[in-house]
C-alpha positions in Angstrom: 21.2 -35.6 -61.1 23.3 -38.1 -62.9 23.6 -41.8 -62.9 26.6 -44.0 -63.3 26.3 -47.7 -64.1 30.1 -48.3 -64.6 30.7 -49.2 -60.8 34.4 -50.5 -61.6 36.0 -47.6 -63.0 34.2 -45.7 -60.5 35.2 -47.9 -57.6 38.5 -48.1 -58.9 39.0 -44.4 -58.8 38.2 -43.6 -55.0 40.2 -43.4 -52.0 39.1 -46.2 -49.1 38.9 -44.3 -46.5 36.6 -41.4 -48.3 33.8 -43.6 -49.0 33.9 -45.3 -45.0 33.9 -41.6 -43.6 30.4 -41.1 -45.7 29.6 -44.6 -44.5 29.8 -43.8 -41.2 28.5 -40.8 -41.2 25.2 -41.8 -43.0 25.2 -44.7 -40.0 25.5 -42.4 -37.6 22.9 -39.9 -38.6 20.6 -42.8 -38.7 21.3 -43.2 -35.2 21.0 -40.1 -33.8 18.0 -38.5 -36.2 16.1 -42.4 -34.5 16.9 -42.3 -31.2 16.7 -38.7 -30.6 13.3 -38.4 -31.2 12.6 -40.2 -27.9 13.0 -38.6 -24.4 14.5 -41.7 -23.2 17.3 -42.6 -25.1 20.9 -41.8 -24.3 22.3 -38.4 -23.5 25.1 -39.1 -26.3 22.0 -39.3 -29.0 20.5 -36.3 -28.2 21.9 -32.2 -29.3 21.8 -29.8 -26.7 21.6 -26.5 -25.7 24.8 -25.9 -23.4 26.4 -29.1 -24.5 28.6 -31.2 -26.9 28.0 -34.8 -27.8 28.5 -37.2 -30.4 25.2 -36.2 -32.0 26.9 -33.3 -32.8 30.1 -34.7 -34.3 27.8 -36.5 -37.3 27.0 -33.2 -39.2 30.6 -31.7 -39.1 31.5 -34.9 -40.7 28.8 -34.5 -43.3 30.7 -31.2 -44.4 34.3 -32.7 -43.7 33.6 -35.2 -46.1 31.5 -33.2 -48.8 34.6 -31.3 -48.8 37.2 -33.8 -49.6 34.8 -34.9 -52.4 34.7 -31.0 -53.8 38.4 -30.8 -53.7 39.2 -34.1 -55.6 36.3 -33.2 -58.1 37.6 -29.5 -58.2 41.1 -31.5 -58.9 39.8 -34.2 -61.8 37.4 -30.9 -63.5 40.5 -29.3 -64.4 42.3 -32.1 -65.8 39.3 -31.7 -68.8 38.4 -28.1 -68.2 38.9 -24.9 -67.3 38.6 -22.8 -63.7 35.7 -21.2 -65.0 33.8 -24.5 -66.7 34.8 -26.1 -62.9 33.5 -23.6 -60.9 30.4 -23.2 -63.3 29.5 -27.2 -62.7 30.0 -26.9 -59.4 27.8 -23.8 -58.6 25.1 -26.0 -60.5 25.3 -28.5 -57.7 25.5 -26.5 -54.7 23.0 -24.2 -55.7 20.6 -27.0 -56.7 21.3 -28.8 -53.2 19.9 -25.5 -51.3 17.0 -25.5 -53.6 16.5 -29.3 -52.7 17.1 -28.6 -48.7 14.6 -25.6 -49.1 11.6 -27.8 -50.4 12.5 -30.5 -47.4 12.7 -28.3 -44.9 9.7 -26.5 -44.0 10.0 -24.2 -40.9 13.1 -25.2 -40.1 15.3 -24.2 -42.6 18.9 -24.3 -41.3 19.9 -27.9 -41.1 22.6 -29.9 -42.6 22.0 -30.0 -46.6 21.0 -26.9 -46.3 24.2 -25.9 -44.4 26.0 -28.1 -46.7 24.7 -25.8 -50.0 25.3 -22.4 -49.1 29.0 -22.9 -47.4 29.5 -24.8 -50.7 28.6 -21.8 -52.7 31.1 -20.1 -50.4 34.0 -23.0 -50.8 33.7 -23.2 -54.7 35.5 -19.8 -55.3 38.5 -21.2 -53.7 38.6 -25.0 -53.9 41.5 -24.7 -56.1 43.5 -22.2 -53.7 46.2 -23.4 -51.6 45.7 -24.4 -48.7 46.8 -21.1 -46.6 44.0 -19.1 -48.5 41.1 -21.8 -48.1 42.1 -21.9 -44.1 41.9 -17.8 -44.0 38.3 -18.0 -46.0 37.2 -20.2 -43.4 38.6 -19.0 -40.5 37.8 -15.4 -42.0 34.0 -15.9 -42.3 33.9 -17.7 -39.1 35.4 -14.8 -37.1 32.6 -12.8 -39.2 29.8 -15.2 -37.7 31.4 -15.0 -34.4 31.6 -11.1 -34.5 27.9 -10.7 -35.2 26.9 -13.3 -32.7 28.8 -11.2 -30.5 28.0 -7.6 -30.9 25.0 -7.7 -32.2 21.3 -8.5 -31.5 21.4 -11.8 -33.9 23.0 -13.4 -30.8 20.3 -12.7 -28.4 17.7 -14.0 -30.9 20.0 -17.0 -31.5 19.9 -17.5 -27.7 16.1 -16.6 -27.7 17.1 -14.0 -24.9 15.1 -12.2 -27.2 12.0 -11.9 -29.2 11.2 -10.3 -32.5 7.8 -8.6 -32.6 6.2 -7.0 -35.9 7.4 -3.8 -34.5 11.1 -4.9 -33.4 11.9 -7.2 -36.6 15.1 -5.9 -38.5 13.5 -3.7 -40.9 15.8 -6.0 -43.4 13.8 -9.0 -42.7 10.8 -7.1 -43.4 11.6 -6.4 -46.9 12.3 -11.0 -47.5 8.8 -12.4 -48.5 9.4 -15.1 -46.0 11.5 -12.9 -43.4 9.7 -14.2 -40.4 9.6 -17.8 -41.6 13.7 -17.3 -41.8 13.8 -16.2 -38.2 11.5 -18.8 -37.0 14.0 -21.3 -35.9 17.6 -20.9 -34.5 19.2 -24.3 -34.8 22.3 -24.6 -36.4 23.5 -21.1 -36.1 20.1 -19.5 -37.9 20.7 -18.5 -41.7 24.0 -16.8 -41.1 25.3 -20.3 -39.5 26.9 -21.5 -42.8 29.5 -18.8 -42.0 30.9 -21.0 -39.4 30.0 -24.4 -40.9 31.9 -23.3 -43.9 35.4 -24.1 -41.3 34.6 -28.0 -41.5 34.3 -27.8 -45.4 37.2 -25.9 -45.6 38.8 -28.6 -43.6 37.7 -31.4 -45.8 39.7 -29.6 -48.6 42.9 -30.0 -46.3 41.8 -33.5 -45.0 41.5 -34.5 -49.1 45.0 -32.6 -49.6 46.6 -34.7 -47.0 45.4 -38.1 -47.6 46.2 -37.7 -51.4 50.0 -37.8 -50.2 50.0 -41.4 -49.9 52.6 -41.0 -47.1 51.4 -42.3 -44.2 54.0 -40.9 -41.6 52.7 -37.6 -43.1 49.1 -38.2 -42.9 49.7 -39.4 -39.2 51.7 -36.5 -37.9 49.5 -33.8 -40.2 46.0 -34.9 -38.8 47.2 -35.5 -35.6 48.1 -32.3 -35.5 46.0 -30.5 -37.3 43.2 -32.2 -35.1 45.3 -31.2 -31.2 45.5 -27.7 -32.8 41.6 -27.4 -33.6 40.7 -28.9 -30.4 43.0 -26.8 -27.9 41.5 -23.9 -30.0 37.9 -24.5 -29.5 38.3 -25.5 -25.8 40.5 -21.6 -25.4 37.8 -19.9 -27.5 35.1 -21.4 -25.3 36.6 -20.3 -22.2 36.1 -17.0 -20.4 39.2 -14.9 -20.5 38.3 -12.0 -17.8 38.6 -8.6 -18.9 38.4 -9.7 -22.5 35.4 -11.9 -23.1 32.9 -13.8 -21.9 32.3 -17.8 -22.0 31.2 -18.6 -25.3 28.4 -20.7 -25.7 29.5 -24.4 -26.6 26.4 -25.6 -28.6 25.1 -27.1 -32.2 22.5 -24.7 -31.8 24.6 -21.8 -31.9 27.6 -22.8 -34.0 29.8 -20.3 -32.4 33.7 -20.4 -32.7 34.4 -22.6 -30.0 32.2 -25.5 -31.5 33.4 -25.1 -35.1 37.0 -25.7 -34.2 36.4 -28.7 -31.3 34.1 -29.9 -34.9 37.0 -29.9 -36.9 39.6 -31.4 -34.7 37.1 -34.5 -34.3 36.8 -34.9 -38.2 40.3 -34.6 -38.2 41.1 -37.5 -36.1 37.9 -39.6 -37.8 39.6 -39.5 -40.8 43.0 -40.3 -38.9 41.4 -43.4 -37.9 40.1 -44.5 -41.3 43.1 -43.8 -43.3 44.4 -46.4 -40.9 41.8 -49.0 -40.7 40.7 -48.3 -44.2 43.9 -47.3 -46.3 46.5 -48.9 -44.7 45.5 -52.2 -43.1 43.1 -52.5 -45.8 40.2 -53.4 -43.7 36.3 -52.6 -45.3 33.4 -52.7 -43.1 30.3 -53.9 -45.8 27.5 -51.6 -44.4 29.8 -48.4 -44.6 30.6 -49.7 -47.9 26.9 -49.4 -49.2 26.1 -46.3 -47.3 28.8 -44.6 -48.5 27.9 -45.1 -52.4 24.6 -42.9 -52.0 24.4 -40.6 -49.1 22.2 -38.4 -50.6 19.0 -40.7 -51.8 19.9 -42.1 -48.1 19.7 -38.9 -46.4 16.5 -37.8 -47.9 14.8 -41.2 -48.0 15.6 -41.6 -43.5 14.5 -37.4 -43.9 11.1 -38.7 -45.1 10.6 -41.6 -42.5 11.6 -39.8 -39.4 9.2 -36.5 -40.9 6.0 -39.0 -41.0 7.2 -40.9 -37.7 7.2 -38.5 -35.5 3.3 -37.0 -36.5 2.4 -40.2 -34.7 5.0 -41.5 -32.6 5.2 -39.8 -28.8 8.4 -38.8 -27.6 7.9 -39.9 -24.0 7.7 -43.7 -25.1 9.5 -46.0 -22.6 9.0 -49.0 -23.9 12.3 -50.4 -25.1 11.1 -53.3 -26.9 9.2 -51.1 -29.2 12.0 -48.3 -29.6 14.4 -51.2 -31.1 11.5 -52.7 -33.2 10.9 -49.4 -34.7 14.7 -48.8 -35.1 15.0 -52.4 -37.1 12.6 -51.4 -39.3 13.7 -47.8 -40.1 17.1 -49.3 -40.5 15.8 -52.4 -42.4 14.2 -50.0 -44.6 17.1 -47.5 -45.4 20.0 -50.0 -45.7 17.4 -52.1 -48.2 17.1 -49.2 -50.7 21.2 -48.6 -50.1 22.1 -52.0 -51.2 19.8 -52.5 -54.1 21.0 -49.6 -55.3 24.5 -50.7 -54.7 24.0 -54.2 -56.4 22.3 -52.8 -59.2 25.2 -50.4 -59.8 23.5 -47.1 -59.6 25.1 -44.3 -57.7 22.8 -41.1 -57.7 24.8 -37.4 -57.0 24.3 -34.1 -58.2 
C-alpha cells in the first residue's frame, strides 16, 4: 500500500462525480451491512433469496466504480509506461486485494473484495481495449457463468437443491486443499460468480469512458441509454420464455444473467445522477466527500465491527432505541477514522 500526503494535486486531478459514487457507496454499505443484521429492519436493507432490493444495488456499485478508477489509472499508467509495466502494476493490486479478502473472509469466501479481485484480474487484460471488446469480455464470461449455472450441477448446489457428500463432491474439488471450505457457502454466485460480476466492472470502464467526454448532452443520452438497455435486458433474461427457458432466478445470491444486467443499468443511472448533481451543478455532499477518499481502510475497518458485533448482538432485537444507538456509534466510529484521515491528508490504496 501507498500513501499520498499531496491532497491538492491529488484532489485537483479527480472527476467530482467519481469520488461521490465511492462516497455513496461506502454510505450505503454501512447501512445495509448495520441494519441487516437485525430481523426487524426494513425489507429494502435486507438481500434475498428470490428478490432484488437496494441492498443489492451497493455492491454492483462497488465494482462500477472500481472500474472507472482502473480505466483512468489504466489511461494515466501509459502516459509514463508501457502496456506491459501497466498491466504488471495492476496485477500487483488485484492480486494483492484477493489475498487481503482471503484472510477477512473466513468461510465465506465470495463477497465483494473478494469479487472485486479476481474480476479485476480478469478486467486488466483489456482495460485498454475499446470499448466493443471490454463489453464482449464481459458479456462473454457472463454467458459462461450463466451457461454453467444452467446445465450443470453448480446450479443446483448454488440453489442448495443439492448437497455435496464426500462421495458426490466433484472429484476436482477433491484435489483443492480447501475444496470443501470453497463450496461451503453460495452467496454471491459461489467462486465462479466473478464471472458475472466482472459485467459491472466492465461497465465502470464504459461509465469512466463516458464521463471523460466532458459533454454533457452525451453523457445524458449515453447513460440513459445505456442504463434502459441493461435494465429491459435483465427484466427479458429473467423472464420465462416457454419452450426455450425457464424463469431465471433473480437473486444476489445467485448472480445470474438477469441480475447482472438490472445491476448495471442501476449503476448506470447512479452515475447519471451524479454527473448532474456533482459535475454539473457543482454540488458536494461533505460526508460522501470523506468516504470517498478511503473506501478501502473504511470497508475493512466497518468489516471488523460488524464481524465482532454480531458474536454478541441477537438478530431478533426489537428495540428500536437501541438499534439506532448502536448504528450512531458504528457510524460515529467509521466516519471518525474517515475524516481524520481526510484532514490529515492521508489517502491509503493499493
Amino acid at each position: 500500500m501507498s500513501r499520498e500526503r499531496t491532497a491538492g494535486a491529488a484532489l485537483s486531478q479527480r472527476i467530482p462525480s467519481m469520488d461521490q459514487i465511492r462516497g455513496y457507496a461506502i454510505l450505503g454499505m454501512l447501512l445495509v451491512d448495520y441494519f441487516e443484521a437485525y430481523d426487524v429492519t426494513w425489507f429494502q436493507l435486507h438481500h434475498h433469496h428470490e428478490q432484488y432490493s437496494y441492498a443489492d444495488t451497493i455492491a454492483p456499485l462497488f465494482l462500477f466504480v472500481v472500474g472507472m478508477g482502473m480505466r483512468l489509472s489504466m489511461k494515466r499508467r501509459l502516459e509514463h509506461v508501457g502496456v506491459a509495466e501497466a498491466r504488471k502494476g495492476m496485477l500487483k493490486r488485484y492480486a494483492l486485494l484477493v489475498l487481503i479478502a482471503f484472510t477477512l473472509y473466513t468461510g465465506y469466501l465470495w463477497d465483494a473484495l473478494m469479487n472485486i479481485g479476481l474480476a479485476g484480474l480478469i478486467a486488466l487484460w483489456v482495460v485498454d481495449k475499446k470499448p466493443a471488446v471490454r463489453v464482449g469480455v464481459g458479456i462473454g464470461f457472463l454467458a459462461l457463468y450463466q451457461a454453467v449455472f444452467s446445465f450443470t450441477v453448480y446450479g443446483d448446489w448454488l440453489l442448495r437443491t443439492v448437497e455435496f457428500s464426500d462421495e458426490t463432491m466433484p472429484v476436482l474439488w477433491k484435489i483443492i486443499p480447501i475444496g470443501p471450505e470453497l463450496l461451503g457457502t453460495t452467496i454471491n454466485g459461489g467462486p465462479l460468480g466473478h464471472w458475472s460480476w466482472l459485467l459491472m466492472l466492465i461497465a465502470g470502464t464504459i461509465g469512466y469512458d463516458i464521463i471523460a467526454t466532458k459533454d454533457t448532452r452525451k453523457i445524458v443520452t449515453t447513460c440513459l441509454g445505456l442504463a434502459v438497455a441493461s435494465l429491459a435486458m435483465g427484466w427479458l433474461l429473467r423472464m420465462e420464455w416457454p419452450g426455450i427457458k425457464e424463469f431465471w432466478p433473480f437473486s444476489k445470491y445467485y448472480m445470474t444473467a438477469p441480475v447482472s444486467f438490472w445491476s448495471t443499468g442501476f449503476c448506470f443511472l447512479t452515475l447519471l445522477i451524479f454527473h448532474l448533481i456533482c459535475d454539473r451543478l457543482d454540488v458536494r455532499i461533505p460526508h460522501l466527500t470523506v468516504f470517498g477518499m478511503n473506501p478501502l481502510v473504511i470497508y475493512i475497518l466497518q468489516w471488523c465491527i460488524m464481524e465482532s458485533a454480531e458474536r454478541f448482538i441477537p438478530e431478533d432485537i426489537t428495540n428500536w432505541g437501541i438499534i439506532f444507538a448502536g448504528f450512531a456509534v458504528f457510524y460515529g466510529v467509521c466516519y471518525g477514522t474517515a475524516y481524520f484521515l481526510y484532514r490529515k491528508n492521508i489517502f491509503v490504496k493499493l
